[in-house]
LUMZAVEX-964311 format. One line per field, with one value per residue: residue number from 1; residue in one letter; y, x, z of N, C-alpha, C in turn. Coordinates in nm, 2 decimals, padded with zeros to 4 digits. Example, Ala and Ser with C-alpha at 12.3 -4.5 7.8 and 13.67 -1.06 7.14 Angstrom:
BEGIN
num = 1 2
residuo = A S
n.north = -00.57 -00.22
n.east = 01.32 01.28
n.up = 00.78 00.71
ca.north = -00.45 -00.11
ca.east = 01.23 01.37
ca.up = 00.78 00.71
c.north = -00.33 00.00
c.east = 01.32 01.29
c.up = 00.78 00.79
END
This chain:
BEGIN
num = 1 2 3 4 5 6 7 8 9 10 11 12 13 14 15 16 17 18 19 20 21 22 23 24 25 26 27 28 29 30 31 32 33 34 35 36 37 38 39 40 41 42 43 44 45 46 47 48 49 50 51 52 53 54 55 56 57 58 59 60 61 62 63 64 65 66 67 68 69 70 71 72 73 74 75 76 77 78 79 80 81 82 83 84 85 86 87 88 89 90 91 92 93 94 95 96 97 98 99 100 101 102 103 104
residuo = X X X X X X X X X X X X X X X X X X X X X X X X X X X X X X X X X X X X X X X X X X X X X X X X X X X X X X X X X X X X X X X X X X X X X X X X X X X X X X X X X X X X X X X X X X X X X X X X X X X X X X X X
n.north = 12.91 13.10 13.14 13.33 13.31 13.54 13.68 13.82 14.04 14.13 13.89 13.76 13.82 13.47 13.33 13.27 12.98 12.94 12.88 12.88 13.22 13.26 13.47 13.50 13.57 13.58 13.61 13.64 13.83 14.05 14.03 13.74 13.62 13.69 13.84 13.96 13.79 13.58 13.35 13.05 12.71 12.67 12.88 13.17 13.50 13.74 13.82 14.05 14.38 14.51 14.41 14.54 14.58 14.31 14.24 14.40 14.29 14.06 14.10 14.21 13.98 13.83 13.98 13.98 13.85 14.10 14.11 14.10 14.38 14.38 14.31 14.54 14.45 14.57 14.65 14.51 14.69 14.81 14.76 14.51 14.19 13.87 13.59 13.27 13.03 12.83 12.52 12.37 12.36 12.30 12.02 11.94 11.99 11.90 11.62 11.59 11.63 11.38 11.35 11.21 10.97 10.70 10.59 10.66
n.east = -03.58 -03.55 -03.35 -03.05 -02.64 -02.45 -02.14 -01.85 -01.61 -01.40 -01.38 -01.56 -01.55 -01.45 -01.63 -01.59 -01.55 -01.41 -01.52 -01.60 -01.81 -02.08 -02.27 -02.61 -02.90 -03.24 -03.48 -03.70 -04.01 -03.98 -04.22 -04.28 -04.08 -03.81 -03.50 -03.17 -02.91 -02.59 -02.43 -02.28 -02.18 -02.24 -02.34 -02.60 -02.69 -02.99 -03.22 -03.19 -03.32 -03.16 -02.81 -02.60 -02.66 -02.68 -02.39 -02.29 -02.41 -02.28 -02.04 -02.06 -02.13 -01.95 -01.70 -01.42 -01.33 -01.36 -01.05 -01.03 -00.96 -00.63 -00.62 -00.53 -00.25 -00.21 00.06 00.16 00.19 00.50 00.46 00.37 00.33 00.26 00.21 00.21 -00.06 -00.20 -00.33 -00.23 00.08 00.12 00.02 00.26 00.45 00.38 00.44 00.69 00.81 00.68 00.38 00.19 00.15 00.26 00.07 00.09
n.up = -04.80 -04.49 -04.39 -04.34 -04.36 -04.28 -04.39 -04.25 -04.35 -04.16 -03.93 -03.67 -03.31 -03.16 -02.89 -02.53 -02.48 -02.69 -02.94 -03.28 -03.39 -03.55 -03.78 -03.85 -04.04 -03.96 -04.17 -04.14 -04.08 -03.79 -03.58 -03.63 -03.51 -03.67 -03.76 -03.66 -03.52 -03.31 -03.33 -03.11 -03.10 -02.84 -02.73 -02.78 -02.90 -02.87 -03.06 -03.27 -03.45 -03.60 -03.75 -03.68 -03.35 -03.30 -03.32 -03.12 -02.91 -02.91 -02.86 -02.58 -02.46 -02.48 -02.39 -02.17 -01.86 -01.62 -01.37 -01.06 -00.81 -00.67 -00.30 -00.07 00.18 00.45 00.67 01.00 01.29 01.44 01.72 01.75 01.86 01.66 01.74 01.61 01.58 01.44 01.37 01.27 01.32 01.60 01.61 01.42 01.61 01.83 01.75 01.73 02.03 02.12 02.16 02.09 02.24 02.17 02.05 01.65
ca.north = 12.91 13.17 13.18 13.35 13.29 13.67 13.62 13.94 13.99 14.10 13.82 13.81 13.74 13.38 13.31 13.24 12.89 12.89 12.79 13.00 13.24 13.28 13.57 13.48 13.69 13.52 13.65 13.66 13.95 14.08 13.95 13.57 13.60 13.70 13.96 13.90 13.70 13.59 13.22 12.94 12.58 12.68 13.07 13.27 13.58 13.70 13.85 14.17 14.39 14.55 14.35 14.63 14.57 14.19 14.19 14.42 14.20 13.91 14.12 14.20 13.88 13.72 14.02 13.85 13.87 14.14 14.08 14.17 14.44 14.28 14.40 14.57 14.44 14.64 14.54 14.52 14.77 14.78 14.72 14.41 14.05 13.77 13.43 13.14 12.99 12.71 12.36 12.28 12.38 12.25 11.87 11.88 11.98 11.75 11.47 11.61 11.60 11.23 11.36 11.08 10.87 10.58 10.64 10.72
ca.east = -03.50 -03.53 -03.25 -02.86 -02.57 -02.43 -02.02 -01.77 -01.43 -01.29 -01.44 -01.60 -01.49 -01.45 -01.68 -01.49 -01.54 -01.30 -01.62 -01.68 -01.94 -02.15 -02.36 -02.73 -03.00 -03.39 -03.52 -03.91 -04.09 -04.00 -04.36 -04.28 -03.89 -03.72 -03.41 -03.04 -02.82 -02.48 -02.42 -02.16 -02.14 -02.27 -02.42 -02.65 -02.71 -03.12 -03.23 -03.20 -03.38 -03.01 -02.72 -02.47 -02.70 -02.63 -02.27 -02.25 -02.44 -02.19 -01.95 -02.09 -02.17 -01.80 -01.60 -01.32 -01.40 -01.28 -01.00 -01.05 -00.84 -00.56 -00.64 -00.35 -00.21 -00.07 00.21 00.22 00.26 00.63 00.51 00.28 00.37 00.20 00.22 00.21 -00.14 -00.23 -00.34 -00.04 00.22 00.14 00.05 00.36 00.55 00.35 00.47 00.86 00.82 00.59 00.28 00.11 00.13 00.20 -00.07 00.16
ca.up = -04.68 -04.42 -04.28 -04.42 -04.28 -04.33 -04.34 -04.23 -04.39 -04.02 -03.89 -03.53 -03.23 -03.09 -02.77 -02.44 -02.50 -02.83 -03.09 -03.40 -03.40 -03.70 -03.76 -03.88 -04.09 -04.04 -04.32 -04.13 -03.99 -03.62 -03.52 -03.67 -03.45 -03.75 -03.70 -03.68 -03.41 -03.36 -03.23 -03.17 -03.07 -02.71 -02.73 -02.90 -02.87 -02.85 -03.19 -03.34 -03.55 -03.64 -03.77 -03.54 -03.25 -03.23 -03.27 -03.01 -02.80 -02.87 -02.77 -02.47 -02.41 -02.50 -02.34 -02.09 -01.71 -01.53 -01.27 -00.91 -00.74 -00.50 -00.14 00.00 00.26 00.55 00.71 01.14 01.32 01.49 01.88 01.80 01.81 01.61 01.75 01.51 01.63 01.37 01.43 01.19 01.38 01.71 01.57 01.46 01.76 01.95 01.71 01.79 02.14 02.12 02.22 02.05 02.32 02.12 01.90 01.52
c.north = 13.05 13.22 13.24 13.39 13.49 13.67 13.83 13.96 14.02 14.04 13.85 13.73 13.57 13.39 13.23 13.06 12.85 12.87 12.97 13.06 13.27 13.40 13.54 13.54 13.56 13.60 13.67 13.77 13.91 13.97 13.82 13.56 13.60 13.81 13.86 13.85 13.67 13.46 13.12 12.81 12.58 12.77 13.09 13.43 13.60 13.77 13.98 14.26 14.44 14.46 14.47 14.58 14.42 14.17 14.25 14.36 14.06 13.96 14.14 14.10 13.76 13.81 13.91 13.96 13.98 14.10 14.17 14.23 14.38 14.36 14.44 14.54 14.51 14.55 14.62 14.62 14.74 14.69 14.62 14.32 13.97 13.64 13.33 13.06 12.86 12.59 12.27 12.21 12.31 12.15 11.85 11.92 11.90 11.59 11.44 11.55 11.45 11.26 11.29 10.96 10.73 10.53 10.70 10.72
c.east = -03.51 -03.46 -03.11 -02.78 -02.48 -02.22 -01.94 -01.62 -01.34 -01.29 -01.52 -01.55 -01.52 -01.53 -01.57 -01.45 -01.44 -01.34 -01.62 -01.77 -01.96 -02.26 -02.52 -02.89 -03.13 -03.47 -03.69 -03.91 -04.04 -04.13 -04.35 -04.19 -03.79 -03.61 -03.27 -03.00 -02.69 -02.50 -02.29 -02.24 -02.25 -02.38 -02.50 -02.67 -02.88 -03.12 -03.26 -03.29 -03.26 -02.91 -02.62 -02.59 -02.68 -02.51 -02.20 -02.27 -02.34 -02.06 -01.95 -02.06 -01.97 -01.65 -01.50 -01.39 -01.30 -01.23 -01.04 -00.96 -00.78 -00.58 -00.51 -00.39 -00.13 00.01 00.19 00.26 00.40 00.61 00.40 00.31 00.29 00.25 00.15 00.06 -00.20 -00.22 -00.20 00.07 00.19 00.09 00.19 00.47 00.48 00.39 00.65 00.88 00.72 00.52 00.16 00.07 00.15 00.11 -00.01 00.27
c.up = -04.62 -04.35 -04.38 -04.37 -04.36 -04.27 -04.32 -04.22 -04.28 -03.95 -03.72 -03.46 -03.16 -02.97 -02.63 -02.44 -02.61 -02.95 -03.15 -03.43 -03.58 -03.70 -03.84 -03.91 -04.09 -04.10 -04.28 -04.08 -03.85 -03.57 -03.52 -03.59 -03.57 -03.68 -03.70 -03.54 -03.47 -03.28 -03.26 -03.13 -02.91 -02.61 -02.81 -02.80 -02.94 -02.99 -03.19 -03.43 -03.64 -03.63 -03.65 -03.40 -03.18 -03.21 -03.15 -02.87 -02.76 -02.82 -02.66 -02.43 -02.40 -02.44 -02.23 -02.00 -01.69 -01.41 -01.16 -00.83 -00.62 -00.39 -00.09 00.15 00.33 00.66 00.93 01.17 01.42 01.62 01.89 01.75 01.80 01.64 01.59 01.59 01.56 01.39 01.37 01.26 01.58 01.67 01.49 01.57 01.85 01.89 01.73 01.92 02.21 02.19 02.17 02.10 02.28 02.02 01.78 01.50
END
């Protein structure tokens, strides 16, 4: 068998999906696609010649997204007024005042 499943007592991290990775020694020569990887249920990671070089890749690979900075909003200045302009708001004040003609 070529292949060994290589286990690590701090274990590794979960993929964002929630599956268990496993870490994976192929036992062939570079040149044949031997080298280590880290894979779950869903992922792999591409193959290593360094066991630390793949799990950093799975960490890479399984870090969480970064959030996106909230845009600040500034606030109106004092001497300018905003109308209410939305299709919303004027179908329903046309349904207040029966601008439906009969039609709803």
């Amino acid at each position: 068998m070529t292949q060994e499943h290589i286990s690590h007592p701090e274990g590794l991290p979960n993929c964002a999906a929630g599956h268990r990775a496993r870490h994976i020694h192929d036992k062939r020569c570079a040149s044949a696609g031997g080298g280590h990887l880290v894979e779950c249920a869903c992922r792999s990671t591409s193959k290593h010649a360094h066991p630390d070089a793949a799990i950093a890749a799975w960490r890479r690979l399984n870090r969480p997204a970064r959030s996106a900075r909230p845009i600040p909003v500034e606030a109106p200045a004092g001497n300018v007024l905003q109308f209410q302009l939305s299709l919303a708001e004027r179908t329903s004040k046309a349904h207040r005042i029966g601008g439906h003609h009969g039609r709803g």
